[in-house]
C-alpha positions as CSV (number, residue, x, y, z in Angstrom):
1,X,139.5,106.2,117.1
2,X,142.6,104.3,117.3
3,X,142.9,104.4,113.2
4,X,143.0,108.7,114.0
5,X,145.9,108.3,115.9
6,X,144.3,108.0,119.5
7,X,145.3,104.3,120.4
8,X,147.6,104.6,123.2
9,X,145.0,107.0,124.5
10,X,141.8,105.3,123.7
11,X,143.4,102.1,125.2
12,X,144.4,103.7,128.8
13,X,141.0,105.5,128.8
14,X,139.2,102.2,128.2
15,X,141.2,100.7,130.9
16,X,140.7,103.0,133.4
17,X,136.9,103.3,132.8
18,X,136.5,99.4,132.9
19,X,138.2,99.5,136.4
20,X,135.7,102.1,137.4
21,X,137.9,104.5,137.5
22,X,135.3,106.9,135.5
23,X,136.6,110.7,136.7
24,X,140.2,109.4,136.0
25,X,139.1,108.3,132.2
26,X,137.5,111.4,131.7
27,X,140.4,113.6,132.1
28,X,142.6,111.9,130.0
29,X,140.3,111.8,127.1
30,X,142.7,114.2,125.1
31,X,140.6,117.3,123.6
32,X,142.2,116.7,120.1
33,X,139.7,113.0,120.2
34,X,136.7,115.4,121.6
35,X,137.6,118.1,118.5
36,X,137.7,115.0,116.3
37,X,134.9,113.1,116.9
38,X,132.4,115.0,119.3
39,X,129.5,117.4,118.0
40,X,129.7,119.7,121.6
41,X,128.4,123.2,122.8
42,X,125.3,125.4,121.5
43,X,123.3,124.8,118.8
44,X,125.2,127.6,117.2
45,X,128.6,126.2,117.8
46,X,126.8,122.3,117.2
47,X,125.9,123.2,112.8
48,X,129.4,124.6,113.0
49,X,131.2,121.5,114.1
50,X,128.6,119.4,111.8
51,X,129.7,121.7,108.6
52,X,133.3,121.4,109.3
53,X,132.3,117.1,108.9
54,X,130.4,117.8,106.1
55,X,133.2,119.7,104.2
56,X,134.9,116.3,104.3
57,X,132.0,114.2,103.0
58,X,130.9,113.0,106.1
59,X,127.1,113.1,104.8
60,X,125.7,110.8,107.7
61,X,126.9,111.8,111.6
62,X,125.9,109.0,113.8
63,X,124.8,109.5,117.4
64,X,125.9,107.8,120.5
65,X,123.5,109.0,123.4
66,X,124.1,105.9,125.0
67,X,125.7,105.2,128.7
68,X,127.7,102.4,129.2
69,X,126.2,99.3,131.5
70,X,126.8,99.5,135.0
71,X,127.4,103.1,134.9
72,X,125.4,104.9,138.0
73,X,126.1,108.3,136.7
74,X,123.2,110.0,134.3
75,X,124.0,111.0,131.2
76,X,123.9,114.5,132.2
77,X,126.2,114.1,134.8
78,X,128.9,112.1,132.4
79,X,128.7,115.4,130.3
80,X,129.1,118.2,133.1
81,X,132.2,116.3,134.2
82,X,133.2,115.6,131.1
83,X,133.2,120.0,130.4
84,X,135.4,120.5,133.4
């Protein structure tokens, strides 16, 4: 991410998020790195954001479903307050 132009970003985020600090992170994650790098929404609006990487030869997405040690929160609830 930080080779797209999202360093200073991705490096506060990080920060903040290490300190526990997770609804803090969340709002600075700047939508331009969600548009970028996130497949998000309904299925419809899901092929749509996968086409758009496939029109730049990204032929293989890979998928992160993961949540990060430590974290209480389910992954569910990292999504909902990651949509407000």
């Amino acid at each position: 991410m930080e080779e797209a132009g999202f360093a200073e970003d991705v490096a506060v985020v990080r920060d903040l998020y290490a300190e526990g600090r997770i609804d803090e992170a969340v709002a600075l994650v700047p939508q331009g790195l969600i548009d970028a790098f996130a497949v998000v929404g309904t299925p419809d609006e899901a092929r749509e954001q996968l086409q758009r990487f496939r029109d730049v030869a990204v032929a293989l997405p890979m998928l992160s479903l993961r949540t990060s040690p430590g974290l209480t929160m389910t992954r569910q609830e990292t999504v909902d307050r990651s949509m407000r």
